[in-house]
PyMOL commands that place a pseudoatom at each C-alpha (Angstrom):
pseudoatom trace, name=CA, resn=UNK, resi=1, chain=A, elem=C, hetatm=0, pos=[170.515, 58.718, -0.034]
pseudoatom trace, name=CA, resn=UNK, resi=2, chain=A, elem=C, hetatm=0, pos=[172.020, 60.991, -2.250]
pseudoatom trace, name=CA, resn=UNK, resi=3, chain=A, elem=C, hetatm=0, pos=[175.427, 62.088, -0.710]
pseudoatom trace, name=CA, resn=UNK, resi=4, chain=A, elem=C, hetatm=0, pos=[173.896, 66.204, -1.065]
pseudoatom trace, name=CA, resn=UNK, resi=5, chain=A, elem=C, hetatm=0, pos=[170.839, 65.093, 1.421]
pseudoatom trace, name=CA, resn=UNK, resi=6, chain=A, elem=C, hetatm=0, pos=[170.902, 67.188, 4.314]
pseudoatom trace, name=CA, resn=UNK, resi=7, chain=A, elem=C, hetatm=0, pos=[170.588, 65.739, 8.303]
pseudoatom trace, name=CA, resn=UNK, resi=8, chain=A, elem=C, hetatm=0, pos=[166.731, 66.762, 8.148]
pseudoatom trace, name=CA, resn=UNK, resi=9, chain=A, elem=C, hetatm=0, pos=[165.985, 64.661, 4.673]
pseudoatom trace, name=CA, resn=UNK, resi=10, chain=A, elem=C, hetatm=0, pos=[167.981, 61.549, 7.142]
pseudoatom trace, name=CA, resn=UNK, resi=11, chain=A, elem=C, hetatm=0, pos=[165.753, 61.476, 9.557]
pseudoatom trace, name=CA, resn=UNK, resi=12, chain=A, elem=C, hetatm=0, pos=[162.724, 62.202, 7.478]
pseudoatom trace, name=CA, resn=UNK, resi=13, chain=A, elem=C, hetatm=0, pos=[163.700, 58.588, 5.216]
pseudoatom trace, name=CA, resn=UNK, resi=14, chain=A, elem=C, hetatm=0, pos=[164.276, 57.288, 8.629]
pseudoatom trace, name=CA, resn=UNK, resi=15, chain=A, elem=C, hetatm=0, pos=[160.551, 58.435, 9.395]
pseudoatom trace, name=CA, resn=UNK, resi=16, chain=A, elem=C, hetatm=0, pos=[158.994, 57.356, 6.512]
pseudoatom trace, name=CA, resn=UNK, resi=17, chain=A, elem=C, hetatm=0, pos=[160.695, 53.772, 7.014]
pseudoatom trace, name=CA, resn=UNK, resi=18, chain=A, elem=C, hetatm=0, pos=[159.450, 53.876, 10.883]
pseudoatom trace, name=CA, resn=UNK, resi=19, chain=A, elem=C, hetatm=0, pos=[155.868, 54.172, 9.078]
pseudoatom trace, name=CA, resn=UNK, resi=20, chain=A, elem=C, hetatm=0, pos=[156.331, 51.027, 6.730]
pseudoatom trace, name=CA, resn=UNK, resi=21, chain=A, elem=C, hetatm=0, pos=[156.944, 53.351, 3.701]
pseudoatom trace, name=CA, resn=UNK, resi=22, chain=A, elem=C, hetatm=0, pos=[160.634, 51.944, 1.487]
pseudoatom trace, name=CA, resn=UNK, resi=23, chain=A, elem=C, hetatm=0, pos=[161.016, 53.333, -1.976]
pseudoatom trace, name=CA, resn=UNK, resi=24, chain=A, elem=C, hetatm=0, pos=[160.878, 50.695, -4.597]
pseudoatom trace, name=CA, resn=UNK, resi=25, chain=A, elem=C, hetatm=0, pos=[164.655, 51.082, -6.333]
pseudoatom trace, name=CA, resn=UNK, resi=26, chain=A, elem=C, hetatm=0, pos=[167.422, 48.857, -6.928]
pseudoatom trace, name=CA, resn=UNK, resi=27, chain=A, elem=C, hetatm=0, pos=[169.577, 48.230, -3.949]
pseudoatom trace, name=CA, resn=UNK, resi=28, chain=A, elem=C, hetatm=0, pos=[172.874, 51.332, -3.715]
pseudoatom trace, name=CA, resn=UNK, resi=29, chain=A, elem=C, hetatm=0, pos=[175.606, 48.827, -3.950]
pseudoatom trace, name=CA, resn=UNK, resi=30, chain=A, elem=C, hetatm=0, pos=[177.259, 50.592, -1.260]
pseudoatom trace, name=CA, resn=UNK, resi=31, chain=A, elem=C, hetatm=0, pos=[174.642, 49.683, 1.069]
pseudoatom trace, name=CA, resn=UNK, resi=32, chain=A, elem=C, hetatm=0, pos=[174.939, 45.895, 0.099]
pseudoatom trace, name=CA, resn=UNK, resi=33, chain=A, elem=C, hetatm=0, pos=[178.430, 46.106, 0.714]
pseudoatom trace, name=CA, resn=UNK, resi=34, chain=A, elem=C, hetatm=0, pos=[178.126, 47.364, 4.426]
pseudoatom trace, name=CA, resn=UNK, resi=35, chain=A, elem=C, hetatm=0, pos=[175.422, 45.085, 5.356]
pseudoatom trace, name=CA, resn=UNK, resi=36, chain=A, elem=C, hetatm=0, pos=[177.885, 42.238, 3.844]
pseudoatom trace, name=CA, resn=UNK, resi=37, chain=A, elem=C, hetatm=0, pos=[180.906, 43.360, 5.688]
pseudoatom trace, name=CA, resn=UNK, resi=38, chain=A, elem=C, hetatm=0, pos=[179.503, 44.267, 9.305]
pseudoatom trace, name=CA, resn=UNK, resi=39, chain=A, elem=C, hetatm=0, pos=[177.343, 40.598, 8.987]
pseudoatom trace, name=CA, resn=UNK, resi=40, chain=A, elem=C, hetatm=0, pos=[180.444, 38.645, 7.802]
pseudoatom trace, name=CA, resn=UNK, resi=41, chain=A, elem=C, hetatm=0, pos=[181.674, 40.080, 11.164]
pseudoatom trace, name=CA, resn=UNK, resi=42, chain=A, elem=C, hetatm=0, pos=[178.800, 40.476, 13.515]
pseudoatom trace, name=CA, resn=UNK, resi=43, chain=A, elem=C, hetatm=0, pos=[176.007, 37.330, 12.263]
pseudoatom trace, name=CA, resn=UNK, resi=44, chain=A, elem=C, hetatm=0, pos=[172.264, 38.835, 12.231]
pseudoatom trace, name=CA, resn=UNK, resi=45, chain=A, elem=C, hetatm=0, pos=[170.774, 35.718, 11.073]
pseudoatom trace, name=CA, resn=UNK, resi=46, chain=A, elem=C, hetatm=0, pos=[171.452, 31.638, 12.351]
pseudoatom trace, name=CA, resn=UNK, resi=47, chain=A, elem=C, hetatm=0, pos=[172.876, 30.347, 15.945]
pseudoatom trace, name=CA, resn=UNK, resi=48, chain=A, elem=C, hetatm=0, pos=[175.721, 33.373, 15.990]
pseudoatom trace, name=CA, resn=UNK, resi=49, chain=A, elem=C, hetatm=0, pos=[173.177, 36.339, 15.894]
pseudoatom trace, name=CA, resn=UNK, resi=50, chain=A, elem=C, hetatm=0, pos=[171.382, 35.299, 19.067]
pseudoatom trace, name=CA, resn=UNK, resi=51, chain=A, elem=C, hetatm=0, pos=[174.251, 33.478, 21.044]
pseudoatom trace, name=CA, resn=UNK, resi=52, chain=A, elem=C, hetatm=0, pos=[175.798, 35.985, 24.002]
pseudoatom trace, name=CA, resn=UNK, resi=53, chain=A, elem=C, hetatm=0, pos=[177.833, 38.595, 22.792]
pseudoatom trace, name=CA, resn=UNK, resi=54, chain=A, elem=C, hetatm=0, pos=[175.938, 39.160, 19.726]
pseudoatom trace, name=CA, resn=UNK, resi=55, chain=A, elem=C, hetatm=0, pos=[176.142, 42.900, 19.543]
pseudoatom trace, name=CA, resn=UNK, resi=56, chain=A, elem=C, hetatm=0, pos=[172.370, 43.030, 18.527]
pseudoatom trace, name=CA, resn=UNK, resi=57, chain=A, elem=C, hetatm=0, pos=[169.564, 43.761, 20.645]
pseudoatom trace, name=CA, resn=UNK, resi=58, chain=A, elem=C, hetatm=0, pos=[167.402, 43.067, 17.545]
pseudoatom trace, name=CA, resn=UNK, resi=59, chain=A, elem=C, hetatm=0, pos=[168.439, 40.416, 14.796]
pseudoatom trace, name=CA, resn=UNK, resi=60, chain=A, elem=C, hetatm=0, pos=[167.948, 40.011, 12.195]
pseudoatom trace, name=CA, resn=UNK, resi=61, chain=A, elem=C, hetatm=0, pos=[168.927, 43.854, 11.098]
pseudoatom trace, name=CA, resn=UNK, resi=62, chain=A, elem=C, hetatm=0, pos=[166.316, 45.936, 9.087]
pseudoatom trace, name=CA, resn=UNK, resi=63, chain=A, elem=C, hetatm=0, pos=[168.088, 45.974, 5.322]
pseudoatom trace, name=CA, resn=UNK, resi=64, chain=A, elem=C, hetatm=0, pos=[166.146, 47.785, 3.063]
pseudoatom trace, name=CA, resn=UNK, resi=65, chain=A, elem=C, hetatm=0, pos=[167.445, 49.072, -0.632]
pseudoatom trace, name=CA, resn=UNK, resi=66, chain=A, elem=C, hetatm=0, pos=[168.639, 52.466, 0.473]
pseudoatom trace, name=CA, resn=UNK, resi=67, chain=A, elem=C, hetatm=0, pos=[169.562, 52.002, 4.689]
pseudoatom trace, name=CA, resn=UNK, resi=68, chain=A, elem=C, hetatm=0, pos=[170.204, 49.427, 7.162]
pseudoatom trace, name=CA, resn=UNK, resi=69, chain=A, elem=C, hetatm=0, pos=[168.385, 49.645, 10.662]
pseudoatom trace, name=CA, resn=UNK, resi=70, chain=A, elem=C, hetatm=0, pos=[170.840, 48.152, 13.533]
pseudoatom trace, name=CA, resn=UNK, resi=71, chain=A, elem=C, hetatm=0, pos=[169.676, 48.156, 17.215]
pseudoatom trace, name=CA, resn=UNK, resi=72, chain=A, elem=C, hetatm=0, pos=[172.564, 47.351, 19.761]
pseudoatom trace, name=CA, resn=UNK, resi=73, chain=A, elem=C, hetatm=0, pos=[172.534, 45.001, 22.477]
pseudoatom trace, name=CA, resn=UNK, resi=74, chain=A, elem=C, hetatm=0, pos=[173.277, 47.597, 25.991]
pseudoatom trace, name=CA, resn=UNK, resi=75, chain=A, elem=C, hetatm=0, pos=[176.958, 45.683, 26.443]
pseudoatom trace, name=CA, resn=UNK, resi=76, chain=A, elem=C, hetatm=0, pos=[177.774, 45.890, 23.093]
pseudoatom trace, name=CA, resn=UNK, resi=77, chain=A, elem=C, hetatm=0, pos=[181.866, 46.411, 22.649]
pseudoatom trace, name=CA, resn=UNK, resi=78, chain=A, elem=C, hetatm=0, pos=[183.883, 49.732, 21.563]
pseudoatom trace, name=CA, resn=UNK, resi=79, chain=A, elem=C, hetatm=0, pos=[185.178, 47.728, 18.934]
pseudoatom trace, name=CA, resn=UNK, resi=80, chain=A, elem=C, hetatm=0, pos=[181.611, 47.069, 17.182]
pseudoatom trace, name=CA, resn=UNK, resi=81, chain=A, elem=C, hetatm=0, pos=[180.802, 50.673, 17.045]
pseudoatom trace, name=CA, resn=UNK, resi=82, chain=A, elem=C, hetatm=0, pos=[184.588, 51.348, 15.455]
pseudoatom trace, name=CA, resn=UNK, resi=83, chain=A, elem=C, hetatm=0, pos=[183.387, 48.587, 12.657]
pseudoatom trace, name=CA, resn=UNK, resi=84, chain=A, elem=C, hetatm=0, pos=[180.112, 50.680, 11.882]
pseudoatom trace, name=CA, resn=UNK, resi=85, chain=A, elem=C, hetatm=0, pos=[181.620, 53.771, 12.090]
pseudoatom trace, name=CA, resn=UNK, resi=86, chain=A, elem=C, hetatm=0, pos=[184.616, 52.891, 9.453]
pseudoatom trace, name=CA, resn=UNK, resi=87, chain=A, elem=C, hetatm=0, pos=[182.526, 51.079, 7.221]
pseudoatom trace, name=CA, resn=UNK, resi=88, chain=A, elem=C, hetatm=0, pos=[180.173, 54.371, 6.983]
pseudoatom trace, name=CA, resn=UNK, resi=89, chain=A, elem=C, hetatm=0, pos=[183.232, 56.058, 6.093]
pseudoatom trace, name=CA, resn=UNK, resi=90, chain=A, elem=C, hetatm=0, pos=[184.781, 53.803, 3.494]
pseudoatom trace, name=CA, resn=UNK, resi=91, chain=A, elem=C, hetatm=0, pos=[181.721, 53.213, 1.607]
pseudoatom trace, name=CA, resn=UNK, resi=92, chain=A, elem=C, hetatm=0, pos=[180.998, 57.045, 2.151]
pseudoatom trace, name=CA, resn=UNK, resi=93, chain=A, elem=C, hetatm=0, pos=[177.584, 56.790, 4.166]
pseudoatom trace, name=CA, resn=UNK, resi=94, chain=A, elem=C, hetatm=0, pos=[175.746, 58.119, 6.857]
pseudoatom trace, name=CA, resn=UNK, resi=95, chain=A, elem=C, hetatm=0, pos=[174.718, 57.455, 10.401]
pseudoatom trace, name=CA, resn=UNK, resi=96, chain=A, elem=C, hetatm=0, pos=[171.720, 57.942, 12.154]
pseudoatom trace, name=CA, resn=UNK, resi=97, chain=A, elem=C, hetatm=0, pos=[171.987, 58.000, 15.656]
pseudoatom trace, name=CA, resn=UNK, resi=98, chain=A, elem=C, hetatm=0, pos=[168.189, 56.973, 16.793]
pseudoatom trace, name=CA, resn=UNK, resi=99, chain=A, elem=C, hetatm=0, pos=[168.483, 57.733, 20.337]
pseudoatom trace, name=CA, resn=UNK, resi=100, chain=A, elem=C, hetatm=0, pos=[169.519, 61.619, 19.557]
pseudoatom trace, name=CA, resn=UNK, resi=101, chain=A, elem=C, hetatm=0, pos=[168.535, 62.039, 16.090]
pseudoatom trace, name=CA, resn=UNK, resi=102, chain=A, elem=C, hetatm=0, pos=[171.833, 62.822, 15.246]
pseudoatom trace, name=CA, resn=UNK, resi=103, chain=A, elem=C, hetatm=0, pos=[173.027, 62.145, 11.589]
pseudoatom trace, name=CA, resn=UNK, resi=104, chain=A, elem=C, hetatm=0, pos=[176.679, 61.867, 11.215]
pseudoatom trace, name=CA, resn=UNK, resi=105, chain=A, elem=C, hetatm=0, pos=[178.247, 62.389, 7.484]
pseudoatom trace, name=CA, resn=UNK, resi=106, chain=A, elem=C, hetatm=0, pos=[181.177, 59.997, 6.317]
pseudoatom trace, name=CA, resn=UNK, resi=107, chain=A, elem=C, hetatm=0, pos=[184.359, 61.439, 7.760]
pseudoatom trace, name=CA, resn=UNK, resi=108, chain=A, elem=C, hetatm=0, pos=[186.190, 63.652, 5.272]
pseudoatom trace, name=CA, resn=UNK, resi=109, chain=A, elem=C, hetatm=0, pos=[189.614, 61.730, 3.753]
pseudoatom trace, name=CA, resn=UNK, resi=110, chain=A, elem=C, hetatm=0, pos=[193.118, 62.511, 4.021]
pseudoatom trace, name=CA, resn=UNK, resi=111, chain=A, elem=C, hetatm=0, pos=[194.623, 63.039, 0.380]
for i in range(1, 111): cmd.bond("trace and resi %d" % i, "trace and resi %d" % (i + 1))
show_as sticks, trace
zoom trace
């Protein structure tokens, strides 16, 4: 989404996409680049994604042009939720917190 989209238009794409409804667009290369980084780490797809101690309660994750859906495993590790969370912020994306509804922006950089 466009970095000026407010928490409400978050969870509205995240409704729409709930319904079966993805916008037909080129993938945001920034969103290829997360999915790439946090799956080179954390395997959605083969024997690693399903082994225990997969941190995924559903695999493989929902990747979509525009968003990637991720549902944790319960005993998923600290350290898991530090990789999301610093990815979001280097590639400058949000976070969608399903369970609240909370959308948390990309933390704001040091200069």
């Amino acid at each position: 989404m466009d970095n000026a989209d407010r928490p409400d238009d978050v969870r509205a794409a995240n409704a729409r996409c709930a319904r079966g409804e993805h916008a037909q667009r080129p993938a945001d290369p920034r969103v290829v680049a997360f999915y790439n980084s946090l799956t080179s780490t954390y395997p959605d797809r083969g024997p690693r994604a399903t082994m225990t101690g997969s941190p995924w309660a559903t695999a493989p994750l929902h990747a979509a042009a525009d968003h990637i859906t991720m549902r944790l495993d319960e005993s998923c590790p600290d350290a898991v939720l530090e990789t999301i969370e610093r990815l979001a912020g280097e590639l400058n994306l949000d976070l969608l917190d399903l369970q609240d509804g909370t959308v948390y922006p990309p933390p704001v950089k040091a200069r």
